[in-house]
C-alpha positions as CSV (number, residue, x, y, z in Angstrom):
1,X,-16.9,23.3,15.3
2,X,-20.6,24.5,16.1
3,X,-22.9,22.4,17.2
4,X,-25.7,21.4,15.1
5,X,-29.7,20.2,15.7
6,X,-30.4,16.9,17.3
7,X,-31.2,14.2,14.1
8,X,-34.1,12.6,14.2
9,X,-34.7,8.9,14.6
10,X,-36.6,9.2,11.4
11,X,-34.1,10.9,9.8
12,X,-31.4,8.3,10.8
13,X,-33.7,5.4,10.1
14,X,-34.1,7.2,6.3
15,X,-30.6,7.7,5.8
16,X,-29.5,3.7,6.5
17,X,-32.2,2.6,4.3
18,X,-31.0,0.3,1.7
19,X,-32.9,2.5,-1.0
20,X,-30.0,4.7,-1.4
21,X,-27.0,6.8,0.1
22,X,-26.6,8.8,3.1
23,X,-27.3,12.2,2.4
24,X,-25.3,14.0,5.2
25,X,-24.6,17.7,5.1
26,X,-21.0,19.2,6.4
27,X,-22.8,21.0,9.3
28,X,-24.0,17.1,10.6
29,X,-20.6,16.7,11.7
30,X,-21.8,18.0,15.0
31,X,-18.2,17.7,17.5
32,X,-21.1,17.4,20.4
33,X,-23.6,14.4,21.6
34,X,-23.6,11.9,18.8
35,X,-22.6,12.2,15.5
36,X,-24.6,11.6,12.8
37,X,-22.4,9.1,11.3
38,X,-21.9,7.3,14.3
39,X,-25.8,6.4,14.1
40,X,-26.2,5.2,11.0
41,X,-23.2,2.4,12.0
42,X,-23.0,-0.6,12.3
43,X,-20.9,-0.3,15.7
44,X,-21.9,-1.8,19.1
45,X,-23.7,1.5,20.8
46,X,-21.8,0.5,24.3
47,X,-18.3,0.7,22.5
48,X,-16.3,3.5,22.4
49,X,-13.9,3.3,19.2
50,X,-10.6,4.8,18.6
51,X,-8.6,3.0,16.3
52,X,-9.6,3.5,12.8
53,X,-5.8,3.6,12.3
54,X,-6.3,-0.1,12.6
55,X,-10.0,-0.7,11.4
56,X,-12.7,1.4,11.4
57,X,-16.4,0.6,11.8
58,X,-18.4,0.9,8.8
59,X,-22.1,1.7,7.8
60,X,-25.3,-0.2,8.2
61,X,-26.0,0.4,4.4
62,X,-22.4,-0.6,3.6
63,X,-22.8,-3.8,5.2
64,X,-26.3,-4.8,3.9
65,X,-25.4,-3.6,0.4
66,X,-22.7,-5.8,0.7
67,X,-24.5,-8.7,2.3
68,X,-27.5,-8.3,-0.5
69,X,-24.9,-8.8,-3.4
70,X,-23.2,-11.2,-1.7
71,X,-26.0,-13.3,-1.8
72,X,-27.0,-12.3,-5.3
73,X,-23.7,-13.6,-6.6
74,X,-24.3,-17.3,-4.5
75,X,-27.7,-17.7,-6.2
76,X,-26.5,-17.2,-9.0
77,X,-22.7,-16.9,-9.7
78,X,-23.1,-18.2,-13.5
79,X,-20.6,-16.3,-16.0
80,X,-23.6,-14.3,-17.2
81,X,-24.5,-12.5,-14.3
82,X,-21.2,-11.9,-13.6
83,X,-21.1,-9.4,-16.8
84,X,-21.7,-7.0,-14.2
85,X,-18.9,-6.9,-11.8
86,X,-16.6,-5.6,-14.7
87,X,-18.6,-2.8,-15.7
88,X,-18.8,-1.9,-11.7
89,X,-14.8,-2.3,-11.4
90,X,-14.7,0.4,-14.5
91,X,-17.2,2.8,-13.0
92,X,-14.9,2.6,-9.1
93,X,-11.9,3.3,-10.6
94,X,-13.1,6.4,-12.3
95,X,-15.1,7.6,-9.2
96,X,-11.7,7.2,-7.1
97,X,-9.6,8.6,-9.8
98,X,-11.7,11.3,-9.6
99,X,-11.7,11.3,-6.0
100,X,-7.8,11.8,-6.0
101,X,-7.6,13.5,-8.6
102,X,-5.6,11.3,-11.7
103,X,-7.0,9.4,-14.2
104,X,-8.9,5.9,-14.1
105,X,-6.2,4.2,-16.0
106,X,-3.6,4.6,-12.9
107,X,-5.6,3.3,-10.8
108,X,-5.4,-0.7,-9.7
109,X,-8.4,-2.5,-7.1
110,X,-6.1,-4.7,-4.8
111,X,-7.1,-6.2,-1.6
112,X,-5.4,-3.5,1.1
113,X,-2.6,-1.2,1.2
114,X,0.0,-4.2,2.2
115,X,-0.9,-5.6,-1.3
116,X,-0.9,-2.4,-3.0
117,X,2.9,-1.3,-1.3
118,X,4.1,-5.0,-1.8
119,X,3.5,-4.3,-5.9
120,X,5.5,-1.7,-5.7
121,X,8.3,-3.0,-3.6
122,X,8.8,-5.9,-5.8
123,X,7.9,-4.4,-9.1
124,X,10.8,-2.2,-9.4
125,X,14.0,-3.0,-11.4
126,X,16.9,-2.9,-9.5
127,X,21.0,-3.7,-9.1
128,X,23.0,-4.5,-6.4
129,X,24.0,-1.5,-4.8
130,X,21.3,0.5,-5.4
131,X,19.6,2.7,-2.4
132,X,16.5,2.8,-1.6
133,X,15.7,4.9,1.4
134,X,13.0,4.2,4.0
135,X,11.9,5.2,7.6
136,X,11.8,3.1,10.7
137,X,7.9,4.2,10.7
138,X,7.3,2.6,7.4
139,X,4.9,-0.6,8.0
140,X,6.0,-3.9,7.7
141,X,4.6,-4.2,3.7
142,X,7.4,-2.0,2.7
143,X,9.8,-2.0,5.6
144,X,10.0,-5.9,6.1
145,X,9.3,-6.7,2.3
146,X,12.5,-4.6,1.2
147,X,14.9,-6.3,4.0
148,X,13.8,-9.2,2.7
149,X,14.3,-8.3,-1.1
150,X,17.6,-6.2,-0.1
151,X,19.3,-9.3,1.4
152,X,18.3,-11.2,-1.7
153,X,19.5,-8.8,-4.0
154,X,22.2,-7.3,-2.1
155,X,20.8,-3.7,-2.2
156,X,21.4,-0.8,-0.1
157,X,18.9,-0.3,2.7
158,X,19.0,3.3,4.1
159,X,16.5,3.4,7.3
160,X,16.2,7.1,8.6
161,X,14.8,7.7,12.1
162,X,11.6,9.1,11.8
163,X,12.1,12.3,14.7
164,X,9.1,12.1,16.6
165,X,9.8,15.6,18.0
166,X,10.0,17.1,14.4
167,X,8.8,21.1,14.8
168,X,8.4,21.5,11.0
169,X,8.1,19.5,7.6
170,X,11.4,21.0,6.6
171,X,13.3,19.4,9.4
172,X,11.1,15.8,7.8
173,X,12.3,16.9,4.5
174,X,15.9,17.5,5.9
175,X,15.9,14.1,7.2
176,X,15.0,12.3,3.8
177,X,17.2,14.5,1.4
178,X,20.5,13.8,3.5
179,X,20.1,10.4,2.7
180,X,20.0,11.0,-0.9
181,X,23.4,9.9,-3.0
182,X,23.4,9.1,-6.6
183,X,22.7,5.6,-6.0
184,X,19.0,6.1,-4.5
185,X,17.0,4.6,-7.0
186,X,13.5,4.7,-4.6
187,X,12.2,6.3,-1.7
188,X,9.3,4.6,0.0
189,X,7.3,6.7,2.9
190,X,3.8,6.6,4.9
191,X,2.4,9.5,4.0
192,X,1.4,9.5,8.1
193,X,2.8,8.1,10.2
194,X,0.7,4.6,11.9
195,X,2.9,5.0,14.9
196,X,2.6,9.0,16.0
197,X,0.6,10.3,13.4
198,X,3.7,12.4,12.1
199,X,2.6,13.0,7.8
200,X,5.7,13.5,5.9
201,X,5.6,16.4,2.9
202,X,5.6,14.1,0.3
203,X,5.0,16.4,-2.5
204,X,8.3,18.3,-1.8
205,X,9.8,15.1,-1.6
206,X,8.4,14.4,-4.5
207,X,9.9,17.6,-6.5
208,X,13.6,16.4,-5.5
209,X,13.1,12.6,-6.4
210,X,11.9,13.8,-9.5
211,X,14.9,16.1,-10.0
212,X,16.8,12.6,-9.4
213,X,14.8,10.6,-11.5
214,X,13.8,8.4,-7.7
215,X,10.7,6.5,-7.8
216,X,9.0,7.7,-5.1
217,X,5.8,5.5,-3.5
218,X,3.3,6.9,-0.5
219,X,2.3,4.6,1.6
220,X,-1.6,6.3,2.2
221,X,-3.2,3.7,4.6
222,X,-3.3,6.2,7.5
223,X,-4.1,9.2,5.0
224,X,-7.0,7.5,2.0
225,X,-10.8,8.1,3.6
226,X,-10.3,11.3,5.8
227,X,-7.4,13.3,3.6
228,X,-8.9,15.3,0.5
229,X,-6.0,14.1,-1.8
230,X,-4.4,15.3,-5.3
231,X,-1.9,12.9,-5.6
232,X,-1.3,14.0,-9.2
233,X,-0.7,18.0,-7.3
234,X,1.5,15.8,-5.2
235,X,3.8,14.2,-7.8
236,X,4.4,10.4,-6.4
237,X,4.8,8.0,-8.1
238,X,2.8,5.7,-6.6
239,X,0.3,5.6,-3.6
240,X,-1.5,3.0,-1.6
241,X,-4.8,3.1,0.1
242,X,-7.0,0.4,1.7
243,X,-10.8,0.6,2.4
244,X,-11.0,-0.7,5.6
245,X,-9.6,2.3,7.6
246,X,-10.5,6.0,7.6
247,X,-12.5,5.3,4.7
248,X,-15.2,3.4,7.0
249,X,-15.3,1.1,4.3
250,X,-15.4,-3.3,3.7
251,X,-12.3,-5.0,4.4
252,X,-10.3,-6.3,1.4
253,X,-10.7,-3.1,-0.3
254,X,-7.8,-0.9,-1.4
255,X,-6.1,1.0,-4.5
256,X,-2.9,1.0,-6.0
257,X,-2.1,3.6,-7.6
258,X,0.6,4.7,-10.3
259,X,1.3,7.6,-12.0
260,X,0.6,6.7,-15.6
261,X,4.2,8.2,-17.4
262,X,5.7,5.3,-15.2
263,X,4.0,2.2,-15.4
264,X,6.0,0.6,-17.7
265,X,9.1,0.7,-14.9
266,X,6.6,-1.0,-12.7
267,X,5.7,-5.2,-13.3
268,X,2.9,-6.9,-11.7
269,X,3.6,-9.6,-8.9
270,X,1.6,-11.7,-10.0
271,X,-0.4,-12.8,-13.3
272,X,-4.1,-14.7,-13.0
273,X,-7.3,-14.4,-14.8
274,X,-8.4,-11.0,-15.5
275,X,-12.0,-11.4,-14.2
276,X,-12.6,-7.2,-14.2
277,X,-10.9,-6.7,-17.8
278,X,-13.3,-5.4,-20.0
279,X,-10.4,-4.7,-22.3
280,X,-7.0,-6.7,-23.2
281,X,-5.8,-3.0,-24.2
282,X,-6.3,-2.6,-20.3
283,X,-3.3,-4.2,-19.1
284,X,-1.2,-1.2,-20.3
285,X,-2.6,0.5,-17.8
286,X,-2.8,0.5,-13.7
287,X,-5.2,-2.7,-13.9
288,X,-2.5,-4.7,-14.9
289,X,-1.3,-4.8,-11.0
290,X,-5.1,-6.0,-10.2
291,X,-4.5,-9.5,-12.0
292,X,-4.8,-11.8,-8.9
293,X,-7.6,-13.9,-9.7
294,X,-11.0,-14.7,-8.1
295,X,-12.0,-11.4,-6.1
296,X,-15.0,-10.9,-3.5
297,X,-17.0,-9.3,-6.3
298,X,-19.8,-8.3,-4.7
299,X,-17.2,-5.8,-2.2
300,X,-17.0,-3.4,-5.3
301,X,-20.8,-2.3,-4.2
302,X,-20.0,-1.9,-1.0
303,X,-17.3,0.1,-1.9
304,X,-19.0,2.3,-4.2
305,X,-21.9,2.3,-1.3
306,X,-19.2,3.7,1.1
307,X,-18.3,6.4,-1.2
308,X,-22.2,7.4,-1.7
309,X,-22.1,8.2,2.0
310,X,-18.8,9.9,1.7
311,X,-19.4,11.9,-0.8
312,X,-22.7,13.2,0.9
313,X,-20.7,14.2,3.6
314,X,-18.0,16.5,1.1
315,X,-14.1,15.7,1.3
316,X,-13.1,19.0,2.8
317,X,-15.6,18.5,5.8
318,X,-14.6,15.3,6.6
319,X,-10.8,16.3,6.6
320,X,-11.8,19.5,8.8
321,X,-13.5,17.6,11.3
322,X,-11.5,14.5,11.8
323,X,-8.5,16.8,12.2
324,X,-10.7,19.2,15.1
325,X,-11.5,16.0,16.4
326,X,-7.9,15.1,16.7
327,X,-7.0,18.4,18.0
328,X,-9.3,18.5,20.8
329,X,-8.6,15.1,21.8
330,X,-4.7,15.4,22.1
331,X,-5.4,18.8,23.8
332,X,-7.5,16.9,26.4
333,X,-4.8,14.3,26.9
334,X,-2.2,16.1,27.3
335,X,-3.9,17.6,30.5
336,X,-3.8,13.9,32.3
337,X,-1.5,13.5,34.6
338,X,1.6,12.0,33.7
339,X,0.4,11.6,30.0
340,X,3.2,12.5,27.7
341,X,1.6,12.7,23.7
342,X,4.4,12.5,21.2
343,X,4.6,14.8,18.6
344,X,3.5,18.9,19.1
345,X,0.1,18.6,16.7
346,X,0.9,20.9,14.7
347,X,-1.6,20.7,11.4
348,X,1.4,20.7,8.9
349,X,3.0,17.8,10.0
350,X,0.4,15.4,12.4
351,X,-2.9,14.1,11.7
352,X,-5.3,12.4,13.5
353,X,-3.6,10.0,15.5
354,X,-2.7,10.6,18.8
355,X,-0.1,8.3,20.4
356,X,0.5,8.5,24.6
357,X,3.3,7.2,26.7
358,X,2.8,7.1,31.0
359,X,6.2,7.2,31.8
360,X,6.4,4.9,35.2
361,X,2.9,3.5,34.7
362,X,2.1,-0.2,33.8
363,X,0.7,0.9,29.7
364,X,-0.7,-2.6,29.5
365,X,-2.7,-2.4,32.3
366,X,-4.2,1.0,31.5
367,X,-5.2,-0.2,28.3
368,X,-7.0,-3.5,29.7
369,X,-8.7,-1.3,32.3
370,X,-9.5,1.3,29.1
371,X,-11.3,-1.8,27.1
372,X,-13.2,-3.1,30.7
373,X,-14.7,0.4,30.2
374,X,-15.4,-0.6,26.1
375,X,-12.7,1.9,24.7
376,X,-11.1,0.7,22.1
377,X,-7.5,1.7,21.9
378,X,-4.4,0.3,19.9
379,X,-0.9,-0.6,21.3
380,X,2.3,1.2,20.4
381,X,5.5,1.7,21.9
382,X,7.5,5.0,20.1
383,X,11.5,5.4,21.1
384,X,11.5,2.1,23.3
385,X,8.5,2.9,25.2
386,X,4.6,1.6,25.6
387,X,2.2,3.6,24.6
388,X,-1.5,3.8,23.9
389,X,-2.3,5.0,20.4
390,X,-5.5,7.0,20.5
391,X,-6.9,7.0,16.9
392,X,-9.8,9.0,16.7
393,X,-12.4,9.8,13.6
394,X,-15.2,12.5,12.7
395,X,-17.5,9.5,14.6
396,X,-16.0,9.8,17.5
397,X,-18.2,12.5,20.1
398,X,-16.9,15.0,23.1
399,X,-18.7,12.6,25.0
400,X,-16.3,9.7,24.0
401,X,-13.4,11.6,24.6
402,X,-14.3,12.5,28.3
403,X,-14.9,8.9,28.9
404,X,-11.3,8.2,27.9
405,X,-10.1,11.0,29.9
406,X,-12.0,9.8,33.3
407,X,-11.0,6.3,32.4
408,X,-7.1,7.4,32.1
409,X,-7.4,9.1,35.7
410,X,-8.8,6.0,37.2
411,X,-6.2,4.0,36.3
């Protein structure tokens, strides 16, 4: 990626104003100095941030836009004024339908991905004996939530080892198809991978679950914000995404999605007052699984004001330079001494995150001395052993990443 002109502080100052959106070009995403989107947030300047697998730091105007409504609503919160928040909740779920390309009407506004996965775990009509196959990478909203429902329900729990070494997304494929039989009623997946970054071909798994009539359900946490998706290209059934991740967005934001042909195999969890129903012909559609009673209203602004700086950015840029970014940090790691990355970063089957083991080293330790410096790092541990999960975005600077490589030598 080339580098582009230095910004000026006028220009940053203009583009966090509360008047309107961020109006970021592609060629802004400058891999050198500091990039523009890492000025116009919120983030302490002396931090150093890698782990938007986790949370990522979001904008100035996101934050203020949200604090301004928030405030709005406590003046005055009467039933009048709230009028609005439905009309907003309509005009989000057609911007992110469009964003991933489906219609508005399978698309739900829950509170994260966990929520969003947890519908879909429990929604499902099952009988004992049935398989459902999942991966010992899945997160703990599907993994732990169908042990927990398969010892209730007796039902057949098929775990497949995620292999971390995988050269290909054939030998991913591989791995799930052998653990079909004609009992597999669902297969639930992370699109990528929270623990080594490894993204699973979902939309050829999707083409034999289909063949089988198999529900099949994405987790997207580690893919919704810096993956341009077509999830209706990609043929799951359903997909989860929350805002609070690669989307640089508020917390308790996220979307449920479900592919519109099968939302009548798929109840709601849970039944409340439909404060964004604008229509009781609505709950035939996705927003019956966004039921859950009193919301944060006022985060459906910041959500949209999230996707104003997005979208000035473009989706293809941001995918391109959040997986360079990627790629020329795990090429720098790999270089440390002793470092040993999992996975082979190939662009078919890993995105950007970037875990590290130090065989023989005290992990821990490195990562305290790592935050001392103000790098931000997550902990993992892949096939038994620590690790440091590196999870870097298109904020993230060259600069960053050779303070993370001096700080790994030191320790």
């Amino acid at each position: 990626m080339t580098d582009s002109p230095p910004i000026s502080r006028r220009a940053l100052i203009h583009a966090t104003a509360l008047a309107g959106p961020l109006a970021l070009s592609p060629e802004l995403l400058s891999a050198a100095g500091k990039p523009a989107l890492r000025e116009a947030m919120l983030l302490d300047p002396a931090i150093r941030y890698f782990n938007a697998a986790n949370i990522a730091p979001t904008f100035r105007s996101v934050a203020a836009i949200h604090e301004r409504e928030t405030r709005a609503f406590q003046m005055d919160p009467s039933v009048e004024r709230r009028t609005l928040y439905p009309k907003a909740a309509d005009a989000l779920r057609a911007r992110i339908g469009a964003r991933l390309k489906v219609a508005p009407q399978e698309i739900a506004l829950v509170r994260n991905a966990s929520e969003a996965n947890t519908v879909a775990v429990r929604g499902l009509t099952l009988s004992p004996g049935d398989r459902i196959i999942l991966t010992d990478h899945n997160h703990p909203s599907t993994l732990d939530s169908w042990q927990l429902r398969a010892e209730r329900e007796r039902l057949d729990l098929h775990i497949v080892p995620v292999p971390v070494g995988a050269q290909s997304p054939q030998e991913l494929f591989d791995g799930i198809a052998a653990a079909v039989t004609p009992s597999t009623r669902a297969i639930f997946l992370s699109h990528m991978s929270n623990i080594t970054g490894i993204i699973y071909p979902v939309a050829e798994i999707a083409q034999l679950a289909r063949s089988k009539n198999i529900w099949l359900h994405a987790d997207g946490a580690q893919t919704f914000g810096w993956m341009a998706l077509d999830l209706a290209a990609m043929g799951v059934d359903s997909y989860s995404g929350s805002t609070h991740k690669w989307l640089m967005g508020p917390l308790e934001g996220g979307i449920l999605y479900v592919r519109r042909e099968r939302q009548a195999e798929l109840q709601p969890i849970m039944m409340s007052h439909g404060y964004w129903l604008t229509d009781p012909a609505n709950l035939a559609t996705a927003q019956k699984y966004e039921i859950l009673g009193q919301r944060d209203d006022p985060r459906l602004m910041a959500v949209a004001a999230t996707l104003d700086v997005l979208d000035g950015v473009g989706e293809a840029a941001i995918e391109q330079a959040a997986r360079e970014r990627a790629a020329s940090m795990r090429q720098a790691l790999s270089a440390v001494a002793g470092a040993r990355p999992f996975g082979n970063g190939d662009a078919a089957i890993t995105g950007p995150v970037i875990t590290v083991a130090f065989p023989g080293r005290d992990v821990a330790a490195m990562r305290a001395r790592l935050w001392q410096a103000k790098i931000a790092t997550a902990a993992s541990k892949v096939d038994g052993q620590a690790a440091i999960r590196f999870s870097p975005h298109i904020y993230n600077s060259d600069d960053d990443v050779a303070a993370v490589i001096e700080g790994l030598r030191q320790t």
